[in-house]
Residue frames as qw, qx, qy, qz and C-alpha x, y, z in Angstrom:
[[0.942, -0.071, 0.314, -0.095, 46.76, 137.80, 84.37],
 [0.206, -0.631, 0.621, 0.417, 49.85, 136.64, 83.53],
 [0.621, 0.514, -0.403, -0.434, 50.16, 134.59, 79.84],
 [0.910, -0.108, 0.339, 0.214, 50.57, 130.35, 79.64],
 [0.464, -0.471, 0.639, 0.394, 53.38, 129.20, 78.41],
 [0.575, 0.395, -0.539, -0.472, 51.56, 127.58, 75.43],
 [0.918, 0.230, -0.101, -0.308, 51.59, 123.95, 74.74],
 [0.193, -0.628, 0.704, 0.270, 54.36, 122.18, 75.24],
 [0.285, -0.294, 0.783, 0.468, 56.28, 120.20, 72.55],
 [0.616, 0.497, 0.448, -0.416, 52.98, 120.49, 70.33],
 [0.578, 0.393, 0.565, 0.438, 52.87, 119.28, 66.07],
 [0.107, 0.135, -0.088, -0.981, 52.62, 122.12, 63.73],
 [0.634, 0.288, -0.024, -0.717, 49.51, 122.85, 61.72],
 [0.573, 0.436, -0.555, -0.417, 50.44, 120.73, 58.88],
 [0.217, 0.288, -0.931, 0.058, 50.89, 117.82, 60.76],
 [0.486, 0.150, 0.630, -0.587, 47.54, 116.99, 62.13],
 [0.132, 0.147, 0.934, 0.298, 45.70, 114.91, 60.60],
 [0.399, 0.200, 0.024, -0.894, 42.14, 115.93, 59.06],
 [0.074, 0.051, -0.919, -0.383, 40.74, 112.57, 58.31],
 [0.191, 0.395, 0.840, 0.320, 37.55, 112.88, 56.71],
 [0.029, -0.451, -0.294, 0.842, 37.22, 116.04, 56.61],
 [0.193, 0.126, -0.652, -0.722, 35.39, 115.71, 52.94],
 [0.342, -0.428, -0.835, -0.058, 33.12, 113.28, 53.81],
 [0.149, -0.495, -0.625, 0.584, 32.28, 115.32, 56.56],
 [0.072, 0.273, -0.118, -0.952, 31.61, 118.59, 54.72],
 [0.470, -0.227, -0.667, -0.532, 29.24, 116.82, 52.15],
 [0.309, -0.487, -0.817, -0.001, 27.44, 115.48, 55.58],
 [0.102, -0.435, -0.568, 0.691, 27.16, 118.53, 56.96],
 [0.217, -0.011, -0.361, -0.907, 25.95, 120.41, 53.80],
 [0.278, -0.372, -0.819, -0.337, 23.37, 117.76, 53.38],
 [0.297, -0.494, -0.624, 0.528, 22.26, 118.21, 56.87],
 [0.016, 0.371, 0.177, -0.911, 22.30, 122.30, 57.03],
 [0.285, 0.030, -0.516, -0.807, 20.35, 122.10, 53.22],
 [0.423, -0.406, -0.795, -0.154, 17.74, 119.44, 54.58],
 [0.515, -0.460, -0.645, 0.327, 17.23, 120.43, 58.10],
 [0.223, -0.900, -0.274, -0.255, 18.13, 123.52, 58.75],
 [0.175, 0.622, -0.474, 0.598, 20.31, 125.66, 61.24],
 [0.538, -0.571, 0.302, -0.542, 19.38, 123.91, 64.10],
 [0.996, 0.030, -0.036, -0.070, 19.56, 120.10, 63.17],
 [0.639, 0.607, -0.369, 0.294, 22.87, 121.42, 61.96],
 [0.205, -0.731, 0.411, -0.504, 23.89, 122.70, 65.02],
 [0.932, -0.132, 0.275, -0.198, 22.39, 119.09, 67.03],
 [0.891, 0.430, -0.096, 0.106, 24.94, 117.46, 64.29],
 [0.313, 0.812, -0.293, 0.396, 27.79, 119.73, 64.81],
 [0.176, -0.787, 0.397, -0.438, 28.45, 120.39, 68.48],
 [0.928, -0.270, 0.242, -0.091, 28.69, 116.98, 69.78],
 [0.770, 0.434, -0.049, 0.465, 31.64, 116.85, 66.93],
 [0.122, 0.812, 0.051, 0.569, 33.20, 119.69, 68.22],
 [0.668, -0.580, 0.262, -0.386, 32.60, 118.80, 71.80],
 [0.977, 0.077, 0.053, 0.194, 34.41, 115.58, 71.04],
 [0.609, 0.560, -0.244, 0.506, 37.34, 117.55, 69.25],
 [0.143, -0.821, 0.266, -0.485, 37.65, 119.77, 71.96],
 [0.765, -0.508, 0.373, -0.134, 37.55, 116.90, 75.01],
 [0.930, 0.306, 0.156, 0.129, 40.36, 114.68, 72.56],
 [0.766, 0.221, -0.052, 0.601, 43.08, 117.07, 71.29],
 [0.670, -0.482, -0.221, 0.520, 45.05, 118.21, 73.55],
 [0.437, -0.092, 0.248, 0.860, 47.26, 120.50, 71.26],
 [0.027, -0.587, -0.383, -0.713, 44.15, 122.48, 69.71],
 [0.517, -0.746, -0.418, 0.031, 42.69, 122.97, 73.53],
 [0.502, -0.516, -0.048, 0.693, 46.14, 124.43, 75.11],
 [0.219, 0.181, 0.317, 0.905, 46.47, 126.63, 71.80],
 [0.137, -0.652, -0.492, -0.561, 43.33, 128.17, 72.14],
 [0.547, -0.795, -0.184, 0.188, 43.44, 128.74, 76.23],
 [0.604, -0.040, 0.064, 0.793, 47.00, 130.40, 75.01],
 [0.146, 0.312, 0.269, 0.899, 45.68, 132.57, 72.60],
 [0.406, -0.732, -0.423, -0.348, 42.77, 133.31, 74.44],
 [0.565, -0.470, -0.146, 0.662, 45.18, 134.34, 77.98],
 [0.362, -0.067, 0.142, 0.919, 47.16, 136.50, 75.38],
 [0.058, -0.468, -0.628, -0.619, 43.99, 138.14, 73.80],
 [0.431, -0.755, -0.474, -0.142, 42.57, 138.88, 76.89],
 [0.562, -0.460, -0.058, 0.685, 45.66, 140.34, 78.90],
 [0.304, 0.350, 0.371, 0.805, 45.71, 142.62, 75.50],
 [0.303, 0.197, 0.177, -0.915, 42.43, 144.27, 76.78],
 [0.487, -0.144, -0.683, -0.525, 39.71, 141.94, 74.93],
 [0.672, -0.145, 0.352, -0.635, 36.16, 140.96, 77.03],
 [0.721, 0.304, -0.581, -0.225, 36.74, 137.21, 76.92],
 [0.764, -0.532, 0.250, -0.267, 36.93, 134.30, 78.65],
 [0.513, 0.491, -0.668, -0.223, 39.16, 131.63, 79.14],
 [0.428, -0.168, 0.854, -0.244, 40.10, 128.29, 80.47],
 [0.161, 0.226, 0.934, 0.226, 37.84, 125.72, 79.34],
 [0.259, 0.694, 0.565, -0.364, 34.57, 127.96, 79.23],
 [0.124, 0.810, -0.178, -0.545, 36.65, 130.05, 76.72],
 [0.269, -0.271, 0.864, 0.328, 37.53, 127.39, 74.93],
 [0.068, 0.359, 0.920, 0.141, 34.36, 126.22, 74.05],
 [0.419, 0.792, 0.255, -0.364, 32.82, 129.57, 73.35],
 [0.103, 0.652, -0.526, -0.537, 36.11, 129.94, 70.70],
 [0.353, 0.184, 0.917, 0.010, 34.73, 126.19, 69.68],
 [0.432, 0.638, 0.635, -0.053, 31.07, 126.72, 69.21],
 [0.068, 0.740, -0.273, -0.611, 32.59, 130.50, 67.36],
 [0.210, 0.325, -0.743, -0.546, 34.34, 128.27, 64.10],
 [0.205, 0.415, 0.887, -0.007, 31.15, 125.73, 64.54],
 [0.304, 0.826, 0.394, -0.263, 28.90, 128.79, 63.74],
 [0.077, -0.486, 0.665, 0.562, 31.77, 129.57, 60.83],
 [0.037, -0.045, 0.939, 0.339, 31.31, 126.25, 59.17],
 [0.392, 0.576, 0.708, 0.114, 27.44, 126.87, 58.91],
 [0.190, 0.832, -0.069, -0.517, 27.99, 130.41, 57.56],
 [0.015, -0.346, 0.846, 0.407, 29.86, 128.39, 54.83],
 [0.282, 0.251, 0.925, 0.044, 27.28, 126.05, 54.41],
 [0.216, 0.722, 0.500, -0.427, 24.85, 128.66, 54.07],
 [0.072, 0.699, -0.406, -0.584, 26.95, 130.77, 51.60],
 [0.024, 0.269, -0.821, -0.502, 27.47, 127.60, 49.21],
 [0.311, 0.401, 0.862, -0.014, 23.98, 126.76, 49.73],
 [0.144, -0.454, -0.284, -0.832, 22.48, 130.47, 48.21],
 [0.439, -0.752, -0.468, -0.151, 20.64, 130.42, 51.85],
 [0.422, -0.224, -0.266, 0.837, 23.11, 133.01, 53.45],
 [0.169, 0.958, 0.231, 0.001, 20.92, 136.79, 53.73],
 [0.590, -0.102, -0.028, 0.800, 23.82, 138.59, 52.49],
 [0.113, -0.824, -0.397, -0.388, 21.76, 141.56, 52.50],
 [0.553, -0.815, -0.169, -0.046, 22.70, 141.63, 55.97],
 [0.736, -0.255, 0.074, 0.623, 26.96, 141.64, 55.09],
 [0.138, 0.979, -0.148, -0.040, 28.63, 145.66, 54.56],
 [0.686, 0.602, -0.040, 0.406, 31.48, 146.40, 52.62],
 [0.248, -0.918, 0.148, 0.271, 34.13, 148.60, 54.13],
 [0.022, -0.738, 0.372, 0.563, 36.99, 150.59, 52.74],
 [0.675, 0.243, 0.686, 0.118, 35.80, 149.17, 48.79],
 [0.340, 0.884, -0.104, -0.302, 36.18, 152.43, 47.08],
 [0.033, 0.750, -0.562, -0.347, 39.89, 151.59, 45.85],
 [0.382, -0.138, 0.879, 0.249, 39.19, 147.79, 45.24],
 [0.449, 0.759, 0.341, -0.325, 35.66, 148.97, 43.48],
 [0.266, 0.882, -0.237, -0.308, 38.47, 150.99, 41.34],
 [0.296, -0.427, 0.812, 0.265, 40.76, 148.10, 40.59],
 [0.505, 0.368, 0.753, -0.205, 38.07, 146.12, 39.55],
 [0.282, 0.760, -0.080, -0.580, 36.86, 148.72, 37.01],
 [0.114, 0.756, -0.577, -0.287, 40.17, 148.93, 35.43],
 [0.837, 0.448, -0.312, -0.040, 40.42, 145.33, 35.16],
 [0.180, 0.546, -0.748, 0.332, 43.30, 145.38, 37.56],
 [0.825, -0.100, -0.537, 0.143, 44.20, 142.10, 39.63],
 [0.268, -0.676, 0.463, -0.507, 45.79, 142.58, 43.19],
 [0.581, -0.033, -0.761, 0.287, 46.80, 140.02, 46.18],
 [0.643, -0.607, -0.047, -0.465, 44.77, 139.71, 49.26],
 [0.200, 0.330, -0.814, 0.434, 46.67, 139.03, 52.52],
 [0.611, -0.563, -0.200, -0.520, 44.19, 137.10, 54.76],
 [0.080, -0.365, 0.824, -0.426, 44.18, 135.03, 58.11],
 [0.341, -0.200, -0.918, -0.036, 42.48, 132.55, 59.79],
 [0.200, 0.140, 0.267, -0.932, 40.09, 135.48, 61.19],
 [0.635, 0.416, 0.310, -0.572, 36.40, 134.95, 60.37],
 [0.781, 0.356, 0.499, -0.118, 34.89, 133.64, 57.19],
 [0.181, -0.454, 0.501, 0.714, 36.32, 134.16, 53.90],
 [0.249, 0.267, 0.823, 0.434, 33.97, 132.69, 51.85],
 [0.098, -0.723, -0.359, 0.582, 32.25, 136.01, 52.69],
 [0.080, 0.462, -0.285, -0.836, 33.85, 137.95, 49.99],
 [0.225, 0.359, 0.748, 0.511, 31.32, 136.29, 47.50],
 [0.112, -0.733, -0.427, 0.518, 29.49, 139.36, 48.52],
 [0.106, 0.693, -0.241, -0.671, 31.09, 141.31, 46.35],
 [0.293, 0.210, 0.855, 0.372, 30.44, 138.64, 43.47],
 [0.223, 0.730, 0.627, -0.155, 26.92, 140.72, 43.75],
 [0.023, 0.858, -0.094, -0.505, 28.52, 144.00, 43.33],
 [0.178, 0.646, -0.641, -0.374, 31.47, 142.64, 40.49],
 [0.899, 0.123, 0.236, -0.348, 30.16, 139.21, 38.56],
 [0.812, 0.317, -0.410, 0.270, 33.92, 138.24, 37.43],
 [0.158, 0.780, -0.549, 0.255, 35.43, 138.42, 40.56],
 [0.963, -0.122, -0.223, 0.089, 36.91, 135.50, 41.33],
 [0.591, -0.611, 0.483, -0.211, 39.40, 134.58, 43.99],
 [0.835, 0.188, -0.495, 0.146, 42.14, 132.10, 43.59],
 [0.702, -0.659, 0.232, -0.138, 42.93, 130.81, 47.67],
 [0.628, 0.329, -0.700, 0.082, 46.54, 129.44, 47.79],
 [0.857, -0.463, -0.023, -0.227, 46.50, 126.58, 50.76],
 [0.194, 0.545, -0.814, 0.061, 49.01, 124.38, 52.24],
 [0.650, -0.069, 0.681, -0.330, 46.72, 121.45, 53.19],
 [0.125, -0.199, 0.848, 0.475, 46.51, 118.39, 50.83],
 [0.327, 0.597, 0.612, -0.403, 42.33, 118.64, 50.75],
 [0.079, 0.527, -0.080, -0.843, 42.49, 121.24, 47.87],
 [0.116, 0.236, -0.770, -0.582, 41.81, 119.33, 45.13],
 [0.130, -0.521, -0.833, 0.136, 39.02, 117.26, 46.89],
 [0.085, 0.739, 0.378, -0.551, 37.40, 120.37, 48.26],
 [0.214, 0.280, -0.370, -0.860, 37.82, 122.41, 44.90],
 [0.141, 0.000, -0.773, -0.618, 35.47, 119.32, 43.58],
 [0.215, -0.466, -0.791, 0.333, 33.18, 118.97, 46.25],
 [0.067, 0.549, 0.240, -0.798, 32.65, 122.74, 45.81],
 [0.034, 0.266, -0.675, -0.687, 32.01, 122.24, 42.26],
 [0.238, -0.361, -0.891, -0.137, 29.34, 119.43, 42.77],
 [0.123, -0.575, -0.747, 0.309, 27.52, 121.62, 45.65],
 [0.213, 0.919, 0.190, -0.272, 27.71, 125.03, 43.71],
 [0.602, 0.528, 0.438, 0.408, 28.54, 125.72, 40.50],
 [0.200, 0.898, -0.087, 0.381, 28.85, 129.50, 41.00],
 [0.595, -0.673, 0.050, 0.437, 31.65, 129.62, 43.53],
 [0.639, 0.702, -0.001, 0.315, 34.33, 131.76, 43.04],
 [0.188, -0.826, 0.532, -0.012, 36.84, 130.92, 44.81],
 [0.823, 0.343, -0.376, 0.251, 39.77, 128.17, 43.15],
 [0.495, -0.789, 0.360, -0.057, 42.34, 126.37, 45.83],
 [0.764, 0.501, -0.362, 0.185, 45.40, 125.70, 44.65],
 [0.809, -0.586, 0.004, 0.046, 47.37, 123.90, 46.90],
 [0.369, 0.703, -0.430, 0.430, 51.12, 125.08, 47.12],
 [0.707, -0.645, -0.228, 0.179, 53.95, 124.11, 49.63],
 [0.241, -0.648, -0.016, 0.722, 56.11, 126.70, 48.27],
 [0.368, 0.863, 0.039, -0.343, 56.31, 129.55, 45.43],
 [0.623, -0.130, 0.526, 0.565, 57.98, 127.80, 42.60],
 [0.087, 0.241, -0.511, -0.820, 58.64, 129.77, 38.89],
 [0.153, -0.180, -0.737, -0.634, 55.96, 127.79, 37.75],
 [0.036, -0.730, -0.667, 0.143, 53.28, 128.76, 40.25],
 [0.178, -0.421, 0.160, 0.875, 54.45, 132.50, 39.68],
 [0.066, -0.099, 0.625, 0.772, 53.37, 132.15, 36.50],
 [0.193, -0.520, -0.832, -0.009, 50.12, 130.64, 37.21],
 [0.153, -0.673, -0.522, 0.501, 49.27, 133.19, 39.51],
 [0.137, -0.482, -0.037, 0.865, 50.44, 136.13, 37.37],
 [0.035, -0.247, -0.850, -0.464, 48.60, 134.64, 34.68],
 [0.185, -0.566, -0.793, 0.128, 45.71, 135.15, 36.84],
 [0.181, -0.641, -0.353, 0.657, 46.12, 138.58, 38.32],
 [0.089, -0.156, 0.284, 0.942, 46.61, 139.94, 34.64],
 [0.079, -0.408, -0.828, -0.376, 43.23, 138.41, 33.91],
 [0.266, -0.458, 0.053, -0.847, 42.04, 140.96, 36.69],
 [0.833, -0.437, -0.278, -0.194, 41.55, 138.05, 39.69],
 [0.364, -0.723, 0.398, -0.432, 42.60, 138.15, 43.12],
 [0.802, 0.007, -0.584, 0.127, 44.91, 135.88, 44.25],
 [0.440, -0.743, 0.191, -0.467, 44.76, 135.19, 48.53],
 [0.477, 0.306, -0.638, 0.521, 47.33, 134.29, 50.82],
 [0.328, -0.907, -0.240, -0.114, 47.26, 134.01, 54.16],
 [0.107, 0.778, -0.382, 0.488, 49.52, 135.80, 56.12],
 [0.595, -0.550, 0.487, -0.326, 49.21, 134.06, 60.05],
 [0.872, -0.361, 0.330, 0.019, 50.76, 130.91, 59.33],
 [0.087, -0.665, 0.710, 0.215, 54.31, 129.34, 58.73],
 [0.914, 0.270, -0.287, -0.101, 54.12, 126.62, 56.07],
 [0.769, -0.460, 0.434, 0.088, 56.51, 123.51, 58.29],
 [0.786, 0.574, -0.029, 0.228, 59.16, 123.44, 55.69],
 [0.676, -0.492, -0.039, 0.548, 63.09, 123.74, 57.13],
 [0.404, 0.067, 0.271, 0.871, 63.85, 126.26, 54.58],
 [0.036, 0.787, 0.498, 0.363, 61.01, 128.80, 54.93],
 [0.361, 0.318, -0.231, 0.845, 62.16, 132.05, 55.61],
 [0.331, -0.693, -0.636, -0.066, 60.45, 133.99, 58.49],
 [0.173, 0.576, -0.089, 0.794, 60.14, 137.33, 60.13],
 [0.394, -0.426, -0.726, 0.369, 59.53, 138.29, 63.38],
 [0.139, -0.586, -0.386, -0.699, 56.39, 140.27, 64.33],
 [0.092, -0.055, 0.661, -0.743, 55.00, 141.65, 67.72],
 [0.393, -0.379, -0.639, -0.543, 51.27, 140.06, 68.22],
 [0.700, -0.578, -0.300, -0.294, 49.08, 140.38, 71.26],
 [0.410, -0.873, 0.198, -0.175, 52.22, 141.12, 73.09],
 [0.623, -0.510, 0.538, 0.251, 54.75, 139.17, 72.52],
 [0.199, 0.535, -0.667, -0.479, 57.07, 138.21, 69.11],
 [0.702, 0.031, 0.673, -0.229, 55.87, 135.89, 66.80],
 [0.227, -0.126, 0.718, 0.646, 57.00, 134.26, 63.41],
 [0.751, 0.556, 0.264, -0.239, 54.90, 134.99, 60.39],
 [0.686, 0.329, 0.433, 0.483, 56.15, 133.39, 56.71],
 [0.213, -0.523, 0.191, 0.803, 57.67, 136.03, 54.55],
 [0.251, 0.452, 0.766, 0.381, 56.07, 134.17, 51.35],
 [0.072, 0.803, 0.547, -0.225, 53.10, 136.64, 51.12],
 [0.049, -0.868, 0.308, 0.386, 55.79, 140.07, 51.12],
 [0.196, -0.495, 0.597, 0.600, 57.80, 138.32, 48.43],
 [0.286, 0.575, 0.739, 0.203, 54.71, 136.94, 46.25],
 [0.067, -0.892, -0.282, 0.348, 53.85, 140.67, 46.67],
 [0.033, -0.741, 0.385, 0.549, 57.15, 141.97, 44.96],
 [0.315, -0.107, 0.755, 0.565, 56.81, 139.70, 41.97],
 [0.210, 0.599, 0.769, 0.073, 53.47, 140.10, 41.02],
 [0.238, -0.064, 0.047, 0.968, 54.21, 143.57, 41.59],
 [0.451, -0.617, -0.437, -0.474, 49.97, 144.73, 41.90],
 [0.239, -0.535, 0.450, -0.673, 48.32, 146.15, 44.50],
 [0.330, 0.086, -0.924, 0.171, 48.04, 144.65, 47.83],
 [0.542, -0.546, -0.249, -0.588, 45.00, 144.12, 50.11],
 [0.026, -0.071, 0.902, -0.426, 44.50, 143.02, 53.71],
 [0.508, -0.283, -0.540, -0.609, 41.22, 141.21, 54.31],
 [0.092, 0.064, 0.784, -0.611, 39.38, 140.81, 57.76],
 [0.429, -0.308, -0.491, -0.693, 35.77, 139.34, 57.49],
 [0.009, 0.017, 0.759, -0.650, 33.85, 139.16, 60.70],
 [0.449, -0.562, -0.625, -0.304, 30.13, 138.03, 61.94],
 [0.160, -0.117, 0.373, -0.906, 28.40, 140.65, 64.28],
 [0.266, 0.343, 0.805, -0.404, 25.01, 140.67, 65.92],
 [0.579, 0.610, 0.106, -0.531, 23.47, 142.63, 62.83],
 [0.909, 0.384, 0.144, -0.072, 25.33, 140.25, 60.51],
 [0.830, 0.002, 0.163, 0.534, 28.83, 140.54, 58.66],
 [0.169, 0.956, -0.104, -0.214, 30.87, 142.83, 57.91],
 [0.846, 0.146, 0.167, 0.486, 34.22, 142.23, 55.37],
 [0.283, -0.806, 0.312, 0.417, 37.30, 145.35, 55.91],
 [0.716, 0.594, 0.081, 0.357, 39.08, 145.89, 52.96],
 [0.320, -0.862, 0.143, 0.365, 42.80, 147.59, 53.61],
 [0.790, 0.519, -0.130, 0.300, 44.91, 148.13, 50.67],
 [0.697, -0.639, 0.020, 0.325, 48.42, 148.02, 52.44],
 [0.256, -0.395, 0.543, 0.696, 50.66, 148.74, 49.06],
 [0.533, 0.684, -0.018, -0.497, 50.14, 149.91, 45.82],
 [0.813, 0.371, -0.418, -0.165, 52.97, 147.90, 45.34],
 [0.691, -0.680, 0.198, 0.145, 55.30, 145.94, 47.66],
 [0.686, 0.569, -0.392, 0.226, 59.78, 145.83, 46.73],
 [0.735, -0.665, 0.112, 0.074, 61.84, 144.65, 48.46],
 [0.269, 0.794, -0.545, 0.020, 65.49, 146.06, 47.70],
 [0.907, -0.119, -0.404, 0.000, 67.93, 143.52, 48.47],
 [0.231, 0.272, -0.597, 0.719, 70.44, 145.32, 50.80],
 [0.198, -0.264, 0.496, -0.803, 67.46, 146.06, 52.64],
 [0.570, -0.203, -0.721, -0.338, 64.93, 143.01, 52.46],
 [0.504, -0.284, -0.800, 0.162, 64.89, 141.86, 55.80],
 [0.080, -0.109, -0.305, 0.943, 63.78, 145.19, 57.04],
 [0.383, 0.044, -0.510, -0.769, 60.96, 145.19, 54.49],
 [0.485, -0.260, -0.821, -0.153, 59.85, 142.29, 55.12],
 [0.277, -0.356, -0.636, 0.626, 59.51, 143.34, 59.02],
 [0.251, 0.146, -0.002, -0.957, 57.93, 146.87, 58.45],
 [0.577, -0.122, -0.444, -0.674, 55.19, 144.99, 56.25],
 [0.558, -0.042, -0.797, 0.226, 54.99, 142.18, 58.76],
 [0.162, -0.326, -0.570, 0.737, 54.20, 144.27, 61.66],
 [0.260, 0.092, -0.203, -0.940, 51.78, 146.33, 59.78],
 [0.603, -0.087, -0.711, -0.351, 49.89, 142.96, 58.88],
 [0.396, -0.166, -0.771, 0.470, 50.42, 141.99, 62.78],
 [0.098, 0.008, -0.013, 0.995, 49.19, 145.06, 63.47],
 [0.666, 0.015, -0.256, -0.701, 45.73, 145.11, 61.77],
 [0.526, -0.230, -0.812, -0.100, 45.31, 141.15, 63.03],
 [0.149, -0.328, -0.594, 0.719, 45.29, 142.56, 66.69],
 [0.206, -0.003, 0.281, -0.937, 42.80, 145.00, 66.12],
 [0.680, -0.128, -0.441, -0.572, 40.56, 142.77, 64.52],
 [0.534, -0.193, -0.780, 0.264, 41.30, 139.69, 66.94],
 [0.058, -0.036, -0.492, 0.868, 40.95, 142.30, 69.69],
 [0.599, -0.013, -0.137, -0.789, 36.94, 143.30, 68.31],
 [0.964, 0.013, -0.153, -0.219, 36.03, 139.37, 67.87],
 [0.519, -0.594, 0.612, -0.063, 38.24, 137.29, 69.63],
 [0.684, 0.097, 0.696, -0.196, 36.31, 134.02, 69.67],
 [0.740, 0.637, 0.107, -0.187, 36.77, 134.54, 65.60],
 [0.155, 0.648, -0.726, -0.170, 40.64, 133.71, 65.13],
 [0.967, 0.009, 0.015, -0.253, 40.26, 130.34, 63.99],
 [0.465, 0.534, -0.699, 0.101, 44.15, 129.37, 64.28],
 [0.910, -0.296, -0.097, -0.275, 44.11, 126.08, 66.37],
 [0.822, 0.110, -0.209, 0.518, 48.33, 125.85, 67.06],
 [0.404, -0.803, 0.007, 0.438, 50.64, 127.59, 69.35],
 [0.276, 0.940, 0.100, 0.172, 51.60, 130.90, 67.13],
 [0.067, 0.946, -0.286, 0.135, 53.85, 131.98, 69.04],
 [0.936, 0.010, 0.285, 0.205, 56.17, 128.69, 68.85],
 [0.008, -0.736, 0.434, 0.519, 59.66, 129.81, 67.40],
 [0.825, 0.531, -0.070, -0.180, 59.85, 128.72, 64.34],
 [0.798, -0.300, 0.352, 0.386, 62.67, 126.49, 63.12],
 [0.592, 0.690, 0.261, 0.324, 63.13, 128.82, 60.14],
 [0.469, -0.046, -0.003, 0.882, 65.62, 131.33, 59.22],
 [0.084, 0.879, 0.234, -0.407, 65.01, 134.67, 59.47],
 [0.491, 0.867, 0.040, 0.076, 65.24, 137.12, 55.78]]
């Protein structure tokens, strides 16, 4: 089957509005903590079912990525029936979140994988940068809160929520431990912040799959799911200042329950400067790399709602 075009002339990310998306979280906690996983559900999908029949630009992006995802070799549908199973997919996200910040997640039921070398970082005290995506759950890695009771998690964002949702997470659980610190780019003084952070021996997480809409962001080009596509460079050059190791992170919900992938990609990452914009590509496709296989296992779990593979208006390294 041959691949859509995509969307045409569609907003980025950043430009969509998210209005009440606070309010909404507090009603759905309430809900999922009163009622249950079903009421929630009764609450949810009719929201959901709305978004979906409403904006245009999140519907065509998903029947994209879902074309490309399948043509790869993934068991998936698409069109509208694929839409709305990649729907009700980040609806059964957002109560695994609920659950997690309520203490009513069984995390019994979530395995660890390749944790020996962050186990050993930990230890030592040592800090490190996590590359994630918009792949499954992230609030997942409090798992390992059980195993390591300082590790905390500082999420940089590029939505303007962070501050609201850092207090809202505050008010509905007290242990979290994960801090969002909104950023729209990587100035000396967030450096500092952050390396502040990693010397303390906390993980600081990026993701990796999206371009921050900014005319000067620099960008590489990656093969995904068959065809080139821009990811930010930010991530690979946070990496060489912080100069710690690096992780990739892929959490995913199976039928026996969760499972979170640890990949340490670099002990450390440089990036010379005759040869940067090679660097930046080698790590870039490595990262691209490890999203396909995971997107390829769970499809209906990439939760990126914009056409990806949109050239960016950015320079390349």
């Amino acid at each position: 089957m041959r691949p859509s075009a995509g969307p045409a002339n569609p907003r980025h990310w950043a430009q969509i509005n998210e209005a009440g998306f606070i309010a909404g979280m507090r009603l759905l906690f309430w809900i999922c903590r009163t009622f249950g996983r079903w009421p929630f559900r009764v609450a949810l999908y009719p929201v959901l079912a709305w978004y979906v029949l409403t904006r245009r630009e999140a519907r065509a992006a998903s029947m994209h990525y879902l074309t490309r995802v399948q043509a790869a070799g993934a068991q998936v549908a698409t069109g509208w029936t694929g839409v709305l199973w990649h729907f009700a997919a980040f609806g059964e996200c957002i109560l695994d979140k609920m659950l997690l910040w309520g203490g009513l997640f069984d995390m019994a039921g979530t395995s660890l994988h390749g944790i020996e070398l962050l186990d050993a970082d930990l230890a030592q005290g040592r800090g490190g940068l996590m590359i994630c995506s918009h792949f499954g759950n992230l609030e997942l890695c409090r798992v390992m809160a059980l195993r390591h009771p300082g590790f905390r998690l500082t999420v940089l964002v590029h939505t303007v929520h962070a501050q609201k949702f850092n207090a809202m997470l505050a008010q509905l659980d007290g242990q979290s431990q994960l801090d969002l610190v909104q950023v729209t780019e990587i100035t000396p003084a967030t450096v500092m912040l952050l390396n502040d952070r990693v010397a303390r021996g906390e993980f600081v997480v990026i993701a990796g799959d999206r371009v921050p809409d900014a005319s000067g962001e620099r960008v590489c080009t990656a093969s995904f799911l068959g065809k080139p596509a821009p990811f930010a460079i930010g991530p690979w050059v946070l990496a060489s200042v912080l100069q710690c190791p690096v992780y990739l992170i892929f959490p995913l919900r199976t039928a026996a329950g969760a499972e979170v992938h640890f990949e340490r990609i670099a002990e450390q990452v440089r990036l010379p400067r005759p040869g940067r914009q090679a660097a930046c590509a080698t790590l870039a496709e490595a990262y691209a790399s490890r999203l396909e296989h995971y997107c390829l296992r769970a499809p209906y779990q990439w939760f990126n709602f914009h056409d990806f593979w949109r050239p960016a208006c950015a320079q390349t390294p």
